[in-house]
C-alpha positions in Angstrom: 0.0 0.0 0.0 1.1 3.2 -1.0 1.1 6.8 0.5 0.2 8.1 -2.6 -2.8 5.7 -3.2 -3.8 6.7 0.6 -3.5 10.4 -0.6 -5.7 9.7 -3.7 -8.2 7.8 -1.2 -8.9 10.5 1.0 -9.8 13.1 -2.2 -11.9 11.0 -3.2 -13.9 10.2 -0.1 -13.9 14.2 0.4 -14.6 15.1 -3.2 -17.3 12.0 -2.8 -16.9 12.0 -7.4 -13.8 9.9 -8.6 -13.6 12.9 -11.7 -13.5 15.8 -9.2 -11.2 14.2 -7.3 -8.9 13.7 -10.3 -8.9 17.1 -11.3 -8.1 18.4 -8.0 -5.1 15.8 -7.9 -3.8 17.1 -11.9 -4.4 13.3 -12.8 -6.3 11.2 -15.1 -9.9 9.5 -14.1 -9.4 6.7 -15.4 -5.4 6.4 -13.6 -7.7 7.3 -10.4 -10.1 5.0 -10.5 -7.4 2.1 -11.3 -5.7 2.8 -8.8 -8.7 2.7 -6.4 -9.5 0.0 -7.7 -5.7 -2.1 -6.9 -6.5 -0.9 -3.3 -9.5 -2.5 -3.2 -7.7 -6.1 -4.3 -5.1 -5.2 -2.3 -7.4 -4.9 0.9 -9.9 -7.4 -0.3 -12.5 -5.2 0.5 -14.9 -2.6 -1.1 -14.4 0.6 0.4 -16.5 2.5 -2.4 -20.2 2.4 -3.4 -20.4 3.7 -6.7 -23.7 5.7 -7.4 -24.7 7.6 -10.9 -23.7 10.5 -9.6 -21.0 9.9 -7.5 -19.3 7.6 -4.6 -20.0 6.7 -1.1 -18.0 5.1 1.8 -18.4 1.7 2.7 -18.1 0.8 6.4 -14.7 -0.9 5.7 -13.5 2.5 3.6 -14.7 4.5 6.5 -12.2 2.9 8.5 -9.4 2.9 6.0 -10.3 7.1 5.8 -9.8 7.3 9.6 -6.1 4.9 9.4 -5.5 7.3 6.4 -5.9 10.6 7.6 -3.7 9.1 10.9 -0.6 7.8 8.4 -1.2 11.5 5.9 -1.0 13.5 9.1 2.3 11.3 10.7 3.6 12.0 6.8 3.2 15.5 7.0 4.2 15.8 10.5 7.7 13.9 9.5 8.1 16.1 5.9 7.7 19.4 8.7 10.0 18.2 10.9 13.0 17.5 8.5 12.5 20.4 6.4 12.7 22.4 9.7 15.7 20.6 10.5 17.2 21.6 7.3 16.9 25.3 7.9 17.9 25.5 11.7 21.3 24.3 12.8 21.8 21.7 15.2 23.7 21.1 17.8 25.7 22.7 20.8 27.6 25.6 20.2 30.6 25.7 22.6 32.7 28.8 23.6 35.8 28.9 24.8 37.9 32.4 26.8 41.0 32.9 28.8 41.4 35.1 31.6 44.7 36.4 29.4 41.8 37.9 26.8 39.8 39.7 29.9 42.8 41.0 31.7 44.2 42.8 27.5 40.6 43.6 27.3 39.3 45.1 30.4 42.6 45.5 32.4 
């Protein structure tokens, strides 16, 4: 199982249409709903109902959206914290004086 595929999942359930969802994610419907459909034989469970006019949650997709939106937020969480780590150094900073410096200094 993918993070992407999770990604795709959750538009979908929110967008609740497999097309919207596609154009809000810049790809293809039919790429989307292949892939949807790999997670479902993956899982070996339906997670959609498709309707005319859209899609609904099964019981067993409401509870991959809820392990979902967990593993998204942890991914987001872990792309914040080592980007923040990339722009703030790290690590003690030690400094070092001798008394010979104060007394030249202040003496």
């Amino acid at each position: 199982m993918e993070l992407r595929v999770l990604k795709y999942f959750l538009m979908v359930a929110q967008e609740g249409n497999i097309t919207n969802a596609a154009a809000r994610l810049h790809i293809g419907q039919p790429t989307l709903s292949r892939q949807l459909k790999e997670l479902e034989q993956e899982l070996g469970q339906k997670i959609f109902v498709r309707q005319a006019h859209g899609i609904r949650l099964t019981g067993e997709g409401q509870l991959l959206r809820q392990y979902a939106q967990e593993i998204a937020a942890i991914s987001d969480k872990i792309d914040h914290d080592f980007t923040a780590l990339r722009t703030k150094p790290l690590g003690d900073i030690y400094v070092g004086a001798s008394t010979w410096a104060w007394f030249l200094a202040y003496g």
